[in-house]
SETILO-75164 format. One record per residue: residue in one letter; z, x, y of N, C-alpha, C, CB in turn. Coordinates in pm, whole numbers, plus 50000, padded with zeros to 5 digits. Each point is the difference from the previous one (the first is absolute). Glycine has a CB too. Layout:
aZXYZXYZXYZXY
...
# end
This chain:
x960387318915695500925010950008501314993750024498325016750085
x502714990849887499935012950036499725008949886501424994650178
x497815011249865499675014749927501235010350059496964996749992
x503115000650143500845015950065501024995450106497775017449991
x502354970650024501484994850081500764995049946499284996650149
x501305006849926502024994449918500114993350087501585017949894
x499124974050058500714984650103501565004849981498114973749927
x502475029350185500805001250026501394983050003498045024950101
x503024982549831500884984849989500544996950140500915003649747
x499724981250235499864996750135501545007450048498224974049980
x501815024550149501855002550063500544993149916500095000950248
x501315006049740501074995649974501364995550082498795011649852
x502064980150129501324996950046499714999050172501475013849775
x499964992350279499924992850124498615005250096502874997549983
x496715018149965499105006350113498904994649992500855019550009
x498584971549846498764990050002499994988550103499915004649759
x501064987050266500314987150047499925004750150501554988449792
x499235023950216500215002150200498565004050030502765012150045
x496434997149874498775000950051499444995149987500025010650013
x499524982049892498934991049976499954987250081500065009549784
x501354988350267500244983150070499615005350141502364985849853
x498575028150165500395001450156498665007550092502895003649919
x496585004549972498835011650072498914995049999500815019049936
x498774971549936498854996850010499744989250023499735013349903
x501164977850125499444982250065500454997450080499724989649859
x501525017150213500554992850132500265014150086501364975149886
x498145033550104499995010250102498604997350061501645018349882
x498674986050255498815000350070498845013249977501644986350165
x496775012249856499655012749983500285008950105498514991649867
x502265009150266500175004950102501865009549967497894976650153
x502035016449744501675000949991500925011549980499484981349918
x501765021950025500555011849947499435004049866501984994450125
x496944997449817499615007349883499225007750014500404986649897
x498655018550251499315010650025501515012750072497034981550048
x503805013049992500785012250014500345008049912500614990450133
x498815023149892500485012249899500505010950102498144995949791
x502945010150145500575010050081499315015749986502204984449975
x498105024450086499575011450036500515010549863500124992650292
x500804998249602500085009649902499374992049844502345013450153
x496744979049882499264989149914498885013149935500224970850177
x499505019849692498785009949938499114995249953501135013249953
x497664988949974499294990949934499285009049889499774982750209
x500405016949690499605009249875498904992549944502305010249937
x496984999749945499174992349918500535001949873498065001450134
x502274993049775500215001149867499055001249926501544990450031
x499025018249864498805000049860500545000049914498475010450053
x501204978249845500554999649883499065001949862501604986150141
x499045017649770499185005749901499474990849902501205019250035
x497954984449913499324990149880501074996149923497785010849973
x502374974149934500734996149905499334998349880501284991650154
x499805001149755499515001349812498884990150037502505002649798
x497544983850248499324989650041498624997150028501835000850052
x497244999449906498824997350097499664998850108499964994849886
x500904993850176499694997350140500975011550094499424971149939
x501235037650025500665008550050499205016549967502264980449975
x496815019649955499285014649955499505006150088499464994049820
x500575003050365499445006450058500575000350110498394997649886
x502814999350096501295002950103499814991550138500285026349906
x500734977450155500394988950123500145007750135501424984049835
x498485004250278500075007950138500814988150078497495016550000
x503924987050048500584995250090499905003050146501064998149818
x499744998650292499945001750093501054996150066498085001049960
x503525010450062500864996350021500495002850175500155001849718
x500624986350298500364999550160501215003749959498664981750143
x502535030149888501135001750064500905000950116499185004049860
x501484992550207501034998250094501215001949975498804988050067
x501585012849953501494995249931501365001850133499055011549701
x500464987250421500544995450111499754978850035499425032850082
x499004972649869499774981549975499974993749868498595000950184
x501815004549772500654994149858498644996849925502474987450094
x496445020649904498754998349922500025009549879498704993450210
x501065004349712499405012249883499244989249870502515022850043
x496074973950021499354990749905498645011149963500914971550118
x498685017849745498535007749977499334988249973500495024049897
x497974982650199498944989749996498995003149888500274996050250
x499464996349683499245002049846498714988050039502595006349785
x496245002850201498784990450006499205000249802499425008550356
x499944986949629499734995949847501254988049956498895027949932
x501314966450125500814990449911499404986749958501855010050111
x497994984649753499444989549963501204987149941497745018349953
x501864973850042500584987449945499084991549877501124998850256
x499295004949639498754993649903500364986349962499355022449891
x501694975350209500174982749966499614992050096501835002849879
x497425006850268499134989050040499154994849980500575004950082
x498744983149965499054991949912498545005050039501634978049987
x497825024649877498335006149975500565010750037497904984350053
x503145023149909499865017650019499385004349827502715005650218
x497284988849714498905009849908498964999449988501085001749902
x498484979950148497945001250063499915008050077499204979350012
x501735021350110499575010850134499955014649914501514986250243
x499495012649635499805018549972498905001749942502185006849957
x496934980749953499265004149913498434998350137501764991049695
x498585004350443498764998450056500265011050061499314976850015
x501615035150023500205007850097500844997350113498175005149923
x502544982550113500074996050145501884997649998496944985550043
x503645024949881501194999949989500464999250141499965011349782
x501054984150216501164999150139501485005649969498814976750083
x500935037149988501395004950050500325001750074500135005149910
x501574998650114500804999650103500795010850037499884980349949
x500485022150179500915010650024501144995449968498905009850158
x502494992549798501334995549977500955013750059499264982149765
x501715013150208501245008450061501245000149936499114995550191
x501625016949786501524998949961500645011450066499664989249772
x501645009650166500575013350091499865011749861502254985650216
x497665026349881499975011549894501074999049909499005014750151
x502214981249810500415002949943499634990349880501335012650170
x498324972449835499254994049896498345003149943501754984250100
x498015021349996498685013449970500455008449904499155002950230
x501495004349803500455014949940500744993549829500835016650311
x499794974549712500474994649878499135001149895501214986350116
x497585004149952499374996949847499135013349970499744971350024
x500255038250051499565016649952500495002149912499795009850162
x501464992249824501375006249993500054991249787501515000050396
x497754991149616500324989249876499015006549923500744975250098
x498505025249991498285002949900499855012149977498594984550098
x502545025849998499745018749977498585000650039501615007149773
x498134988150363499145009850024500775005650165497464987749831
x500615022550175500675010150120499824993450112499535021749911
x501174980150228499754997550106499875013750097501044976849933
x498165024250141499365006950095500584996550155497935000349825
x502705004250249500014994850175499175010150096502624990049976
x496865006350112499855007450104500024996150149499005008849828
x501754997050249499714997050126499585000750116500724998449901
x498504989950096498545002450089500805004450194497894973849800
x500995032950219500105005250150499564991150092499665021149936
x501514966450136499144988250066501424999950135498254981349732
x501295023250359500794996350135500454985150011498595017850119
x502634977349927500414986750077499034991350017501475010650112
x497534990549929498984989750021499074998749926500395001750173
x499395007949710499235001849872500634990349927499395024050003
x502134978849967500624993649912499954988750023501095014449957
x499614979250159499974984150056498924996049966501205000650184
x497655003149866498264994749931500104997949876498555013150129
x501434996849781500474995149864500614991349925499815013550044
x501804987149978500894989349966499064988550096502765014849951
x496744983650116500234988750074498474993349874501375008850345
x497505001149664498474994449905501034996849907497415015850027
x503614988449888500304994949867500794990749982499615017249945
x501104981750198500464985850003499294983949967501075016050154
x497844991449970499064987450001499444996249877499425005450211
x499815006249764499244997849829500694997849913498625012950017
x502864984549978500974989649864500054993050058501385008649869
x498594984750281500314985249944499394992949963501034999850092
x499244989549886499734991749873498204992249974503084994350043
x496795008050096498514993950071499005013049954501084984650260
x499405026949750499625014950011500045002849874500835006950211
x499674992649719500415007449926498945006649853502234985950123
x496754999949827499205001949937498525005650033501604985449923
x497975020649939498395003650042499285004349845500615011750288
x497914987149753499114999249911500595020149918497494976050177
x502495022649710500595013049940498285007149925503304987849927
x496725023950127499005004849912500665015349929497824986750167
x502135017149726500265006149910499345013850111500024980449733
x499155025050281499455011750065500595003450139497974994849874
x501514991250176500395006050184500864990650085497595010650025
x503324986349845500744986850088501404991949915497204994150107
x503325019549876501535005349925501234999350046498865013549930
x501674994149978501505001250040500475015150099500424985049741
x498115022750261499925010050016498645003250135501305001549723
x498174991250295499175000150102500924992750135497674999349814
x502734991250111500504990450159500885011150070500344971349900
x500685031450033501075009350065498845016050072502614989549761
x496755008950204498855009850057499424998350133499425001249782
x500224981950203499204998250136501224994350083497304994149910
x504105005050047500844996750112500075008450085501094988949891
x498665026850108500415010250037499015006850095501344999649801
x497544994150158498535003250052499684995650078499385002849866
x501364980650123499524991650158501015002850062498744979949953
x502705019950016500885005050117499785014150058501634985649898
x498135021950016499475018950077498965001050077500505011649814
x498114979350100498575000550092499835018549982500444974150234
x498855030049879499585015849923501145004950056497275005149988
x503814995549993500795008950024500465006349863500534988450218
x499055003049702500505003449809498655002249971502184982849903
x498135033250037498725007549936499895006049871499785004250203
x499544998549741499995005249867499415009149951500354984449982
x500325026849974499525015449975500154996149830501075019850250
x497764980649674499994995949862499735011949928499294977350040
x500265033050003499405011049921501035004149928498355007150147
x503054998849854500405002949929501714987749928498225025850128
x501444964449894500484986049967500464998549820498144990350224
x500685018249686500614998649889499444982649957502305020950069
x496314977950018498834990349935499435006349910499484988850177
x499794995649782499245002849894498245002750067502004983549820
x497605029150104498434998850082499124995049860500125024050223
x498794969849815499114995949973500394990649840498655021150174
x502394971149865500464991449919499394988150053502025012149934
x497394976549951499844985950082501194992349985497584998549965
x502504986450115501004989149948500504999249841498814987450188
x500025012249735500825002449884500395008449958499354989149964
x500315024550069500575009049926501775001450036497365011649991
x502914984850147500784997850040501324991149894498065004750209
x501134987249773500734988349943500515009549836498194973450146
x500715036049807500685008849871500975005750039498255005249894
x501724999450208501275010349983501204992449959499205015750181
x501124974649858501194988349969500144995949897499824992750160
x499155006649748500274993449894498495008249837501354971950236
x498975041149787499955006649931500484998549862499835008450191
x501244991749811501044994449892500314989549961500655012750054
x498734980750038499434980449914499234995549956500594993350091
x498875015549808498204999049956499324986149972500375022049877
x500874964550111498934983550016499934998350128500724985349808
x500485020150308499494996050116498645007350045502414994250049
x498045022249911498775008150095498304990349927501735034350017
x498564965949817498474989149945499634991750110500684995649749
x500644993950260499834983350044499565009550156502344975449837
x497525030850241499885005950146498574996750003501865020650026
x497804994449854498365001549999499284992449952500225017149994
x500064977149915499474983849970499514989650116501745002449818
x499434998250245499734988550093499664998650161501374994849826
x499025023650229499415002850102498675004550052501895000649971
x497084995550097498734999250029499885018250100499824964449995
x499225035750067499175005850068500735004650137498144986649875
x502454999550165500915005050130500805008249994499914983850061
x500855019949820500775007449972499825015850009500414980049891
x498385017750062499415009249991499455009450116499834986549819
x500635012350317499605009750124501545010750000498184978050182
x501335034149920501295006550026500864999950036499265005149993
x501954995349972501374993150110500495011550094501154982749807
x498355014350340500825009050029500965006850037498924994849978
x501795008250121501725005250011500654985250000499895025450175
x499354970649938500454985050059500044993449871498844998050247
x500164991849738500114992249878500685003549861498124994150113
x502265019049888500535007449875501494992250025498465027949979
x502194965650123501264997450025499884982949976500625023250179
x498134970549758500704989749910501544999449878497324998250045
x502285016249936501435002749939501035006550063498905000449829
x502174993450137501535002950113499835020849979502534968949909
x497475035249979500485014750045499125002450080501015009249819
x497254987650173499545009550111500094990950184497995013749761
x502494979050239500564992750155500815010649997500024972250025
x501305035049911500595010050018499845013250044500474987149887
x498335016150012499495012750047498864996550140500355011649717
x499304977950289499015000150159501155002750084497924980449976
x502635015750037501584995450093500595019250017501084966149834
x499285038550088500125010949983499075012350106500704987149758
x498315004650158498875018350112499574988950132497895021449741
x502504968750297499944995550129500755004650124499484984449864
x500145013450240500694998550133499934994450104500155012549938
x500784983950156499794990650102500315005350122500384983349860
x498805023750269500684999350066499605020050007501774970749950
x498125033149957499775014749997501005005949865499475001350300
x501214987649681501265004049932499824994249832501604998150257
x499535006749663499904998949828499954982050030501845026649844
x497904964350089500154987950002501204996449922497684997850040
x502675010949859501394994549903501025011750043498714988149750
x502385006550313501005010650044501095009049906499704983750185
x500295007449666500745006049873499504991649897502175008250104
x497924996149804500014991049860500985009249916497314988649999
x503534992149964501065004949877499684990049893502125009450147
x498074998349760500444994149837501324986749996499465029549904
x500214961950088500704986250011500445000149880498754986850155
x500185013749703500314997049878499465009149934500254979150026
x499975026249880498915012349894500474992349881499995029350108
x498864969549787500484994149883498025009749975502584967550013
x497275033349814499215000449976498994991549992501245012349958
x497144992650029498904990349957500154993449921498865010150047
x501124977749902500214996249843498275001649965502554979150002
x498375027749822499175001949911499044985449932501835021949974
x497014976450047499624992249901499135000749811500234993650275
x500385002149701499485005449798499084991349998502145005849834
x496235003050163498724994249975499934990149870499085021550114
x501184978649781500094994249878498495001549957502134983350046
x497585003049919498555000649918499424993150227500334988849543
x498275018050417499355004050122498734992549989501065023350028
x498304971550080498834994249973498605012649931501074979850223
x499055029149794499145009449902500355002649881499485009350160
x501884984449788500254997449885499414990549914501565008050089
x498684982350003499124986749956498205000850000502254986650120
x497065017849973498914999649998499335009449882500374992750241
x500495023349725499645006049877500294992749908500195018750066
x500494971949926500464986849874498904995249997502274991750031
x497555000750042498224990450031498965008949932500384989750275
x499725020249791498235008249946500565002849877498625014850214
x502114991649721500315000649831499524989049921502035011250043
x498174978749978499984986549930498694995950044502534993349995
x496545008550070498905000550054499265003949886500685003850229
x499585009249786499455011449893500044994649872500805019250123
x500524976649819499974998949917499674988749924501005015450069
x498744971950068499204989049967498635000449979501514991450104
x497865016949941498845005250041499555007049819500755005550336
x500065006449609500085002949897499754990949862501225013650153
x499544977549887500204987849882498664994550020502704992550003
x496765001650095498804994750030498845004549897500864999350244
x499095011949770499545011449958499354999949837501825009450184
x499564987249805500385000849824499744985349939502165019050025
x498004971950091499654983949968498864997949987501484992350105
x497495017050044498824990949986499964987850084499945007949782
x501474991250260499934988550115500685002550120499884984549837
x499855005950231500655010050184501524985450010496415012450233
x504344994249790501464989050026499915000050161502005007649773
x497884977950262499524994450105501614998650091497474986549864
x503335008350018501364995050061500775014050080500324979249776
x499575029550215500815013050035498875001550151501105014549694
x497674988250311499594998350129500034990550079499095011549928
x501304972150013499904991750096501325001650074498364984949878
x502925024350038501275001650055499875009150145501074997949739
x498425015050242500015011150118498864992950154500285025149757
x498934970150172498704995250086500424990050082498345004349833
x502854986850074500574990550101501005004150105499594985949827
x501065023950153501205008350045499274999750165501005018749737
x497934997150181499185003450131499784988950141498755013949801
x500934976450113498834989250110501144992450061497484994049845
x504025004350054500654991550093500595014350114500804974349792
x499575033550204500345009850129498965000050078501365015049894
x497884988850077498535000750083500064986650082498385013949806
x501834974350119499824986150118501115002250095499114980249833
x502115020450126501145002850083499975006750103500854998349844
x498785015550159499615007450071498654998550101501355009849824
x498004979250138498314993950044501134993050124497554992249725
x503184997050261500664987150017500705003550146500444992049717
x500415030450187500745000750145499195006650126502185002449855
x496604999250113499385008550052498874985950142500275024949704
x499644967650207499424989850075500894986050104498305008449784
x502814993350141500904988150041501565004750036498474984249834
x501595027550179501875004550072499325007550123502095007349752
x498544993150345500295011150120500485015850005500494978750064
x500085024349815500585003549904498735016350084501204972749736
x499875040850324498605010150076499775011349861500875000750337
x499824989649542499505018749917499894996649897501165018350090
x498054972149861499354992249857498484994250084502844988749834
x495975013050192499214993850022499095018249978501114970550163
x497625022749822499785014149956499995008149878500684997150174
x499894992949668500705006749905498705003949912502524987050015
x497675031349980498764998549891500335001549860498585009250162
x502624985849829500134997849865499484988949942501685011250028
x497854981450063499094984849939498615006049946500934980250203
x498495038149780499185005949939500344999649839499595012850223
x501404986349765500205000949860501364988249957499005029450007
x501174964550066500924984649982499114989850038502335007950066
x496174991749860499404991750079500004984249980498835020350021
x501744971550101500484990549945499474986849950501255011950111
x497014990149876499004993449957500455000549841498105006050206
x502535003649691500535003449876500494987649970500505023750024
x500594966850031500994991649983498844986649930502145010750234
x496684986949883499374987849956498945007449873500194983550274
x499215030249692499395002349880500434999749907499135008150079
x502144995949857500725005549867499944983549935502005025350093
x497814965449949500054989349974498544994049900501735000750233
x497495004049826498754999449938500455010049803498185000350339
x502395000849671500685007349871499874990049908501745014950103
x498864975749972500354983249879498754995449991502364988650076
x496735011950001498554994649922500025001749882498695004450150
x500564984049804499135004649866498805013450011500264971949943
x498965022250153498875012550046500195003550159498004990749819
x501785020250159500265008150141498414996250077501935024849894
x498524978650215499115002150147499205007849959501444998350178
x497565005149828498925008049988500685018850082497814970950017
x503025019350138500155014050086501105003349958498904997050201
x501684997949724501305004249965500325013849956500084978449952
x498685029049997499455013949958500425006050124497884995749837
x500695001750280500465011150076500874999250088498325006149966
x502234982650058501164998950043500855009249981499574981949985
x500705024749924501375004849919499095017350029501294974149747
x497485029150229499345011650013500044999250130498685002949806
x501124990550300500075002850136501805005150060497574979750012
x503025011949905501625003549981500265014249955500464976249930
x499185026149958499975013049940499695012850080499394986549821
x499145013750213499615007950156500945001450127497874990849941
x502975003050104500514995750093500945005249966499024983450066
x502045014449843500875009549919499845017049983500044977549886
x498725029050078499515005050004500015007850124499364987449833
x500335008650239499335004450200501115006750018498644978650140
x503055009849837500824999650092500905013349932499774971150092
x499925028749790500895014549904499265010950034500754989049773
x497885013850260499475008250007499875010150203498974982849716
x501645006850367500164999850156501494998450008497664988950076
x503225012149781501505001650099500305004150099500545001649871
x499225014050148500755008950122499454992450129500065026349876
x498624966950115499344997550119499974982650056498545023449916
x502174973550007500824983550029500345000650107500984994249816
x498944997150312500724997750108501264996950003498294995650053
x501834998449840501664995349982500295001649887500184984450141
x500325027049814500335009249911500814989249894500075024150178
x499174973749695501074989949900501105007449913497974983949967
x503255007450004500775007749922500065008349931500294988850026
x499965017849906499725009449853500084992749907500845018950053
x500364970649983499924989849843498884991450005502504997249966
x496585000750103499064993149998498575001849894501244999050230
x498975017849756498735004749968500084997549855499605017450189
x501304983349710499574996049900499834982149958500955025349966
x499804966050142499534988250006498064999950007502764993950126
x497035012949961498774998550034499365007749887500344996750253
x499955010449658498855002649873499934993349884500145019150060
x500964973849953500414991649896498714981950074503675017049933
x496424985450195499014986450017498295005349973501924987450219
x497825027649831499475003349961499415000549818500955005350249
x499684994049692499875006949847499914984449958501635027549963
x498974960650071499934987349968498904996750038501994995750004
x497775005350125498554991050037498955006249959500704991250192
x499095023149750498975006549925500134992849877500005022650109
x500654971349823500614998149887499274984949996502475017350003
x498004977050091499234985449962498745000250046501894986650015
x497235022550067498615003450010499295001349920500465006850125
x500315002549790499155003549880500074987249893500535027750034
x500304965549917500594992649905499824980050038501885026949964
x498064974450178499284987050039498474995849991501785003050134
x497734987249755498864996049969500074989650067499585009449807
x499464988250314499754983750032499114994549866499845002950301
x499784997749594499574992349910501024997349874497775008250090
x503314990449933501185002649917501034992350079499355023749898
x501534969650004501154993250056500825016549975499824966449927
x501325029050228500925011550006501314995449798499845002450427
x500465008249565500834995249870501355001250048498435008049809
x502254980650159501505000250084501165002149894499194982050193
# end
């Protein structure tokens, strides 16, 4: 990833150099950087999804104001560096490392302001000694010793941390009335993840493709706030104390959603596949002979995702790919058979191989609604098309016959 954090740019000009030199390496932790005055605030920001990928599921700041002590910074957790060393083994094993960082709102608000999107404020209900607790945890957790941590995509965001800052400084005094919150009921993790990217039909594919089983439980109010708007709306029907937990919310920025133009769609492509299927299948037909080269193409497709997905499921940390039952019909045993193609004479099992394939194909078209982990829509004509092939070389594979190439 990122799939859903923005890395925020670094400070600029003189207010980078005074804070970064003065607050965070040579102030004491005892020092004036826990002093906040009695007209100090501490908001949560929400910012809205961007054109971007790694921006499609919006952002969560966490801003300190003063302005008797000359503070007005925002603390941003999700921040990555992809030029540290092994940050794309760590991404491809799961064991990414991010960081909290810091700027002042107004180099925050900037790069909103570039990209047109919206910003959200609200301000949270936290007494003098609420606040000091606060500023003071977010002090500590940037510096430089502090500052990093293991990143998980579900429960360990840009949008959770700023969650549990609030939770360990409140303890039960911060409560949560969710019923009428404007959650989602009986949505799981992924479904979650559609609502965002609805309108990105290779991302929403590449989602269900590659997310497993875990995904697949209910999210509920709480966990629904992996994504920044609903940390907003928890925050909202909360309270601390007996009281609203957010004392106002204003409109910082309004810009619209951006539109994204689907183009050609992965169910575009897969009705491409089964056509040419068909119509390979047709020709066959009319030949008298079965064309080996067009199934060894899809069969290989299958088996290499299927291993991939085997690979992340056995060898990343990675909490929402293990589990994938799309390795039911990406099965990635495919990759080392299609090969047996180039024989002169086939395997004897090479038959039911492909009929045990066929069945299986079969099962999984015939138990859609009742899939645990509900597969794409563009999937299903992939899957009749492996279907209609591996019937195809069942019937048409003679182990007493060289295959004809």
């Amino acid at each position: 990833m990122n799939f859903v954090i923005r890395t925020p740019n670094p400070l600029s000009g003189l207010f980078r150099f005074a804070f970064l030199i003065i607050a965070f390496y040579f102030l004491p932790v005892q020092s004036k950087a826990f002093v906040l005055s009695d007209s100090s605030r501490i908001s949560l920001l929400t910012c809205a999804p961007g054109d971007e990928l790694y921006s499609a599921f919006g952002h969560n700041g966490i801003r300190v104001t003063d302005f008797k002590e000359g503070w007005d910074v925002v603390f941003n957790y999700g921040t990555f560096d992809d030029t540290q060393e092994g940050f794309y083994v760590n991404f491809v094993k799961g064991r990414m490392i991010y960081s909290v960082s810091y700027s002042s709102y107004g180099d925050f608000l900037e790069e909103y302001v570039e990209e047109k999107r919206g910003v959200v404020e609200q301000e949270l209900r936290l007494n003098p000694e609420d606040r000091k607790k606060v500023f003071a945890f977010l002090y500590e957790n940037a510096l430089p010793q502090n500052r990093n941590y293991p990143y998980d995509f579900f429960w360990d965001n840009c949008a959770t941390r700023p969650r549990d800052v609030f939770e360990k400084a409140l303890g039960s005094r911060l409560q949560y009335q969710t019923d009428s919150g404007g959650f989602q009921k009986n949505k799981t993790m992924h479904d979650m993840l559609r609502l965002y990217v609805h309108d990105r039909p290779w991302v929403d594919f590449g989602f269900d493709l590659i997310l497993g089983l875990p995904c697949e439980v209910i999210a509920t109010p709480r966990s629904q706030t992996f994504l920044p708007d609903y940390l907003s709306k928890l925050f909202a029907c909360a309270s601390v104390d007996g009281q609203p937990f957010v004392v106002q919310t204003k409109t910082v920025l309004n810009y619209p959603l951006p539109k994204i133009e689907a183009g050609f769609t992965p169910m575009h492509l897969t009705l491409l596949l089964l056509f040419l299927g068909i119509a390979f299948t047709l020709l066959e037909l009319k030949l008298k002979r079965h064309l080996y080269l067009f199934d060894f193409f899809i069969f290989f497709v299958a088996g290499l995702f299927g291993l991939l997905f085997l690979c992340m499921w056995l060898f990343t940390t990675h909490y929402s790919v293990p589990k994938n039952l799309n390795m039911l019909w990406m099965i990635p045993t495919h990759l080392i058979v299609v090969f047996l193609f180039f024989r002169n004479k086939p395997p004897r099992w090479l038959r039911f191989y492909f009929l045990a394939t066929f069945i299986l194909m079969i099962i999984l078209l015939l138990g859609w609604r009742f899939n645990p982990q509900p597969c794409s829509p563009a999937a299903a004509p992939f899957i009749v098309l492996l279907a209609l092939r591996a019937f195809g070389i069942y019937r048409d594979t003679d182990p007493n016959k060289p295959l004809p190439h």
